[in-house]
Biotite code that builds the C-alpha atoms (Angstrom):
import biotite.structure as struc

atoms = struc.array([
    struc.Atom([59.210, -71.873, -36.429], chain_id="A", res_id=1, res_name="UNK", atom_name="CA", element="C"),
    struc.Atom([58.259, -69.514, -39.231], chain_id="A", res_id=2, res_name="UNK", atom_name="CA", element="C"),
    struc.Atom([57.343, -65.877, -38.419], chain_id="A", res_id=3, res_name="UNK", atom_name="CA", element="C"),
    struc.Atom([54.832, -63.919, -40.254], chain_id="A", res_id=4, res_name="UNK", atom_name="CA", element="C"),
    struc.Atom([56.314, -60.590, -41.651], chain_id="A", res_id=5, res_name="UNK", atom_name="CA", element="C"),
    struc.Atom([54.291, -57.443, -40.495], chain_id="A", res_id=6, res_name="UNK", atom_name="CA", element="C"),
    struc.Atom([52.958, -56.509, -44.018], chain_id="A", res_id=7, res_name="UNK", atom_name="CA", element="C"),
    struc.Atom([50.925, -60.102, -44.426], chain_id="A", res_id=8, res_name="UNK", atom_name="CA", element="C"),
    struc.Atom([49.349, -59.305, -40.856], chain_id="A", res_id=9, res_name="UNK", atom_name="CA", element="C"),
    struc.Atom([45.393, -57.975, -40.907], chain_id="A", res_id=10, res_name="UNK", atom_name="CA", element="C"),
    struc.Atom([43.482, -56.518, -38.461], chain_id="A", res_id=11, res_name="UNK", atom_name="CA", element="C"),
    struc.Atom([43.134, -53.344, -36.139], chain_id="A", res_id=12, res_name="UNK", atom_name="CA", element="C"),
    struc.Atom([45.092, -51.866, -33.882], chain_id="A", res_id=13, res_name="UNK", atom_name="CA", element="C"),
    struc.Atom([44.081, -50.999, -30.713], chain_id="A", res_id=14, res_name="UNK", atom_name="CA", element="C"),
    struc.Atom([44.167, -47.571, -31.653], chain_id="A", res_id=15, res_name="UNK", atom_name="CA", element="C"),
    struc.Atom([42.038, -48.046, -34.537], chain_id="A", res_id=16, res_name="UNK", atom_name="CA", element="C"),
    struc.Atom([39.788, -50.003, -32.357], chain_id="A", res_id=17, res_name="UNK", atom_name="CA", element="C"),
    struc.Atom([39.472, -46.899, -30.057], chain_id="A", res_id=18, res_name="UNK", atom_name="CA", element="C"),
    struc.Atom([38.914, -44.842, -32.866], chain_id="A", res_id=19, res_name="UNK", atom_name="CA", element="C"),
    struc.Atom([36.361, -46.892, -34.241], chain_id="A", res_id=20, res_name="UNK", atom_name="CA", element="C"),
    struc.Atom([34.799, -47.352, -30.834], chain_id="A", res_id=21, res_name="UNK", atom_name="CA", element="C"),
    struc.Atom([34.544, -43.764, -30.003], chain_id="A", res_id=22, res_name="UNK", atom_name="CA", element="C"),
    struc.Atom([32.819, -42.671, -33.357], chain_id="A", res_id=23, res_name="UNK", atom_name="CA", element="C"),
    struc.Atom([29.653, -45.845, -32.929], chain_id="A", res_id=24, res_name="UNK", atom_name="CA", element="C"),
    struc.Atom([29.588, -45.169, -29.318], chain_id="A", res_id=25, res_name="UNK", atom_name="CA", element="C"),
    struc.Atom([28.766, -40.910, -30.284], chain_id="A", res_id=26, res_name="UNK", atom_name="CA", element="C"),
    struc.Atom([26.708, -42.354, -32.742], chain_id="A", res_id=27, res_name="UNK", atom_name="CA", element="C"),
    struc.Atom([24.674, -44.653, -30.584], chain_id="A", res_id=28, res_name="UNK", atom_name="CA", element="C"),
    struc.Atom([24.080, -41.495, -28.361], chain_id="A", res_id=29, res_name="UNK", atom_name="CA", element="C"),
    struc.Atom([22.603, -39.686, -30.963], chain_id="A", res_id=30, res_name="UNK", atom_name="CA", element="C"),
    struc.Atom([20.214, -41.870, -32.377], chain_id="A", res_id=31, res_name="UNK", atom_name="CA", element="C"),
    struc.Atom([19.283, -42.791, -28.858], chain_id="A", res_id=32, res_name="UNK", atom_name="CA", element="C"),
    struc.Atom([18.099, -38.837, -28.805], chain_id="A", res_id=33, res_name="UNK", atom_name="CA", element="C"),
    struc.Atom([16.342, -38.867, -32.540], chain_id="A", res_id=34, res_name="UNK", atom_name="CA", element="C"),
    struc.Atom([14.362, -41.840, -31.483], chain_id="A", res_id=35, res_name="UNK", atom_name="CA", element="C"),
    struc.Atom([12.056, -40.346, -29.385], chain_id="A", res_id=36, res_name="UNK", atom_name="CA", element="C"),
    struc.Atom([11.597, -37.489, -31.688], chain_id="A", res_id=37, res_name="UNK", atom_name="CA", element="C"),
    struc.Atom([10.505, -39.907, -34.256], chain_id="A", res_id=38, res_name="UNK", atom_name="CA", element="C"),
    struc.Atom([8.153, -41.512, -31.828], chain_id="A", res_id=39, res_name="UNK", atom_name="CA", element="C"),
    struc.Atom([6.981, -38.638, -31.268], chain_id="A", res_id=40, res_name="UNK", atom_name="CA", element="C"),
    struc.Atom([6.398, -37.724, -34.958], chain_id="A", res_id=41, res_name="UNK", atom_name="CA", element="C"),
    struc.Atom([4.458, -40.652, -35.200], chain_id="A", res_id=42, res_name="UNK", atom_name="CA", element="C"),
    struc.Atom([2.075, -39.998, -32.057], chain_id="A", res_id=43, res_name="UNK", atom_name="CA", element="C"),
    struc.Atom([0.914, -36.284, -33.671], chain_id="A", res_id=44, res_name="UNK", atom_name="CA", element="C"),
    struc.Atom([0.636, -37.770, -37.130], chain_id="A", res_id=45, res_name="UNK", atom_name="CA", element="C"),
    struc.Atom([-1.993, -40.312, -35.493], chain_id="A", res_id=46, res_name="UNK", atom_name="CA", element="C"),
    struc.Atom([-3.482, -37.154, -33.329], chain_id="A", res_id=47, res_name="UNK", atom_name="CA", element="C"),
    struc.Atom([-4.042, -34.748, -36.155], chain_id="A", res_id=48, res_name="UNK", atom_name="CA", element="C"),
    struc.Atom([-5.657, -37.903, -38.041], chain_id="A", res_id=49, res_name="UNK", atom_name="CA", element="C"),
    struc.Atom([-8.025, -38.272, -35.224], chain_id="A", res_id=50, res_name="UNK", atom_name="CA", element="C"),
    struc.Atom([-8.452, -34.829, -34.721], chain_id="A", res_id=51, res_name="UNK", atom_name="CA", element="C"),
    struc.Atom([-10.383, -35.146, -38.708], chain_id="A", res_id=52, res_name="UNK", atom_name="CA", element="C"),
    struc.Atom([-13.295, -36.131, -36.715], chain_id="A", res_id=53, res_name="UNK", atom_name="CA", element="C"),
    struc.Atom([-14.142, -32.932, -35.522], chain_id="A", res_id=54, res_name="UNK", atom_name="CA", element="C"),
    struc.Atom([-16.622, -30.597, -37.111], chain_id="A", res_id=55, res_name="UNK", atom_name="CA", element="C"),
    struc.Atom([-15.665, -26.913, -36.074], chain_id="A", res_id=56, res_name="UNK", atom_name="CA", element="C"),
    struc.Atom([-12.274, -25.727, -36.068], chain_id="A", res_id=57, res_name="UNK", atom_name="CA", element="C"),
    struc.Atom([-12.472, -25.463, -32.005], chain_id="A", res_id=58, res_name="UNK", atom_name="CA", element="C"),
    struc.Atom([-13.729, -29.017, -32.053], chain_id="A", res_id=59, res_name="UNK", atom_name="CA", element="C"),
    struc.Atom([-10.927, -30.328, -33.582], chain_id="A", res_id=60, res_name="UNK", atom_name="CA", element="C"),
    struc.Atom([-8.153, -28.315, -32.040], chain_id="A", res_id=61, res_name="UNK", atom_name="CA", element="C"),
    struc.Atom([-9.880, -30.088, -28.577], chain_id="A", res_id=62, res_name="UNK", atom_name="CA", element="C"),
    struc.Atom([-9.839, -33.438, -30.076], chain_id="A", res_id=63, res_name="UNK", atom_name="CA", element="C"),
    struc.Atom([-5.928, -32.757, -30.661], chain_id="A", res_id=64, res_name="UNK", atom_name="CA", element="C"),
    struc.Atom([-4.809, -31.509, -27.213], chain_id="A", res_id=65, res_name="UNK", atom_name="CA", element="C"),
    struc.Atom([-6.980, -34.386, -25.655], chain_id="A", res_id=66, res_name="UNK", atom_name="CA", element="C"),
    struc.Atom([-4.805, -37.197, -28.088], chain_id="A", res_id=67, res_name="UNK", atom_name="CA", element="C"),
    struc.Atom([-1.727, -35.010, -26.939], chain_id="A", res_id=68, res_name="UNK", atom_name="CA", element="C"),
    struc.Atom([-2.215, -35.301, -23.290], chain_id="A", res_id=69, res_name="UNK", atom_name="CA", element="C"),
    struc.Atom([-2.810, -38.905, -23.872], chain_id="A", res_id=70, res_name="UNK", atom_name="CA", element="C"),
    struc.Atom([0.171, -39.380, -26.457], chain_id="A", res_id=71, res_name="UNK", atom_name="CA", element="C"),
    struc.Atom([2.469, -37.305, -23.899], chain_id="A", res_id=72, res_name="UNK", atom_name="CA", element="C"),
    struc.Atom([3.066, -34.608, -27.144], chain_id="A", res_id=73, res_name="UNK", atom_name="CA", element="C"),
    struc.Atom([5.066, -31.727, -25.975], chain_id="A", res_id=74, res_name="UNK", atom_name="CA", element="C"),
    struc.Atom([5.910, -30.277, -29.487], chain_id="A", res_id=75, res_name="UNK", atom_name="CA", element="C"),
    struc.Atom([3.261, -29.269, -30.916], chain_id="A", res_id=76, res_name="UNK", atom_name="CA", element="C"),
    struc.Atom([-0.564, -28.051, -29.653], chain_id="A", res_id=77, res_name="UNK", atom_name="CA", element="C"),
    struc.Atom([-3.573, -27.607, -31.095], chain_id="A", res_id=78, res_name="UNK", atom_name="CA", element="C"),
    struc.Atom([-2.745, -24.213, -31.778], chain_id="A", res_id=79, res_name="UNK", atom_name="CA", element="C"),
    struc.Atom([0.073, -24.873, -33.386], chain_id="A", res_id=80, res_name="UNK", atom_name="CA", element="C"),
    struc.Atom([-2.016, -26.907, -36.302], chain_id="A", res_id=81, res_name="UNK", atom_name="CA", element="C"),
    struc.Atom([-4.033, -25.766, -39.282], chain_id="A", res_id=82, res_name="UNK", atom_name="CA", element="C"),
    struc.Atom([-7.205, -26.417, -40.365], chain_id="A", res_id=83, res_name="UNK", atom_name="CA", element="C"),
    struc.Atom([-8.288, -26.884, -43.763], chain_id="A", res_id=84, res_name="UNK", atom_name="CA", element="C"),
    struc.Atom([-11.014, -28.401, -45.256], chain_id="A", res_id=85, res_name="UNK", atom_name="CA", element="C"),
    struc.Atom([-10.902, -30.024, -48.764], chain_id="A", res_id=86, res_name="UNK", atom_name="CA", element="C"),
    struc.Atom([-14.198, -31.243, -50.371], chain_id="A", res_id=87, res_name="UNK", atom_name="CA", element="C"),
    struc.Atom([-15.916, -32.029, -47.473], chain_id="A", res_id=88, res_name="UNK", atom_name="CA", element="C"),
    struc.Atom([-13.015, -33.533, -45.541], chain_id="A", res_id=89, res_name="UNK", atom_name="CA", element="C"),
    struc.Atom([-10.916, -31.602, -42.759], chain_id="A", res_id=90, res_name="UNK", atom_name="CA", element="C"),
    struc.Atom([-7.483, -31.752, -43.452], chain_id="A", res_id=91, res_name="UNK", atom_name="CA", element="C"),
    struc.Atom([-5.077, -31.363, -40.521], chain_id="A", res_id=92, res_name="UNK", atom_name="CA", element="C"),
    struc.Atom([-1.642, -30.241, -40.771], chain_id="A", res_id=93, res_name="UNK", atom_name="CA", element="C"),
    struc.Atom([1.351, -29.730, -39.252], chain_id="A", res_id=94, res_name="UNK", atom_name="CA", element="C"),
    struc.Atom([4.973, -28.408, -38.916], chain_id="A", res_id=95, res_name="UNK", atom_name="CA", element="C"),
    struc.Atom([7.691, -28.244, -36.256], chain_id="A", res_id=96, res_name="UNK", atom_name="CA", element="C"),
    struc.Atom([11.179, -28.837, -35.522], chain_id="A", res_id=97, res_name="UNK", atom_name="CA", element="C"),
    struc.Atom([12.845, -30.034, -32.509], chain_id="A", res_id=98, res_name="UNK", atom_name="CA", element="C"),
    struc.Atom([16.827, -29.171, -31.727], chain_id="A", res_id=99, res_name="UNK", atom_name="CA", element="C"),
    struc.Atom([19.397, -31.774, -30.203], chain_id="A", res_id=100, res_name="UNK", atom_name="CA", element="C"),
    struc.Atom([22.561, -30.610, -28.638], chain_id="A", res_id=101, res_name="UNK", atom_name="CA", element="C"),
    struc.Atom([25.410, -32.010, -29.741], chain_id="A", res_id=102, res_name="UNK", atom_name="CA", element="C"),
    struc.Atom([28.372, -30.378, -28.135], chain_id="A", res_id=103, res_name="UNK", atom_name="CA", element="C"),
    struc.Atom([29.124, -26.923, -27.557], chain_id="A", res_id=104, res_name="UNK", atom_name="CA", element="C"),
    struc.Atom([27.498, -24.417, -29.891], chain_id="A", res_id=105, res_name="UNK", atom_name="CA", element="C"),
    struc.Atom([26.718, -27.381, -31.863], chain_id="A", res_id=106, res_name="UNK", atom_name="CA", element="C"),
    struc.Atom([22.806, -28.880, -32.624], chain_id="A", res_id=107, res_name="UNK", atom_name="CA", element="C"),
    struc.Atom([21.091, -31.308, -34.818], chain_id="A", res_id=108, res_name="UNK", atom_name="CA", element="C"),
    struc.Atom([17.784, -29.745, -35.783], chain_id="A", res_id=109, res_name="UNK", atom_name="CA", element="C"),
    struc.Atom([15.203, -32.102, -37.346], chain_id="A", res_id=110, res_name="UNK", atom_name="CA", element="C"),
    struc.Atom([11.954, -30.701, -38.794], chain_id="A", res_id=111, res_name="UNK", atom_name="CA", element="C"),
    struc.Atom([9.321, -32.238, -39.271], chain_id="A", res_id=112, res_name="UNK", atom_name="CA", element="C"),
    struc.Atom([5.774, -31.935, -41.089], chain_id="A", res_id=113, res_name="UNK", atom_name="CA", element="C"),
    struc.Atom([2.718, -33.693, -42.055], chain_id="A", res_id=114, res_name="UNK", atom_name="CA", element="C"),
    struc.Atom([-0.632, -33.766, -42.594], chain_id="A", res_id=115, res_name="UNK", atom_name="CA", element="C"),
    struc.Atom([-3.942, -36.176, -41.466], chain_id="A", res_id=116, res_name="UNK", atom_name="CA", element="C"),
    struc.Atom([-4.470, -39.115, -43.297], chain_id="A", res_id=117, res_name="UNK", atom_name="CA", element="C"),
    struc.Atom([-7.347, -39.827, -45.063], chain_id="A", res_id=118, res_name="UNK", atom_name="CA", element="C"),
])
């Protein structure tokens, strides 16, 4: 019976593998909390799009909290939006940013902004 010396061995020790372990499971936690901010993101982009349709700035900041209530948008209101019109087209757009905790006085802030599509 021939033994394998240690240095031709490959693989990872179990410390390595708790290592490794530890790091994707605080990983998996934290994209499990930017998800739903990205969600999110996308549910105002498609409000302030369909908030275009109004005609008067009061109109369409209506039409926005209505898509919000529906969308279950807690971010941002339709005060929080501006108005513009270019040509003869409104333009809506938007900023915010929303704060994870990570640990202690630690936080992941992501910002976001966008504006209505055409």
């Amino acid at each position: 019976m021939k033994l394998q010396s240690r240095s031709r061995q490959r693989g990872l020790s179990f410390l390595g593998l708790l290592v490794v372990g530890s790091v994707l499971a605080m990983a998996g936690v934290v994209v499990a909390q930017i998800v739903p901010t990205a969600i999110e993101y996308q549910a105002v982009l498609k409000a302030a799009t369909k908030a275009t349709q109004g005609t008067s700035v009061a109109e369409v900041r209506n039409i926005f909290d209505k898509a919000a209530v529906i969308d279950n948008i807690k971010s941002i209101t339709g005060r929080d939006i501006e108005i513009s019109k270019e040509g003869d087209k409104i333009v809506v757009s938007f900023a915010y940013q929303r704060e994870i905790h990570l640990a202690g006085p630690g936080y992941l802030t992501l910002k976001y902004a966008g504006r209505s599509k055409e």
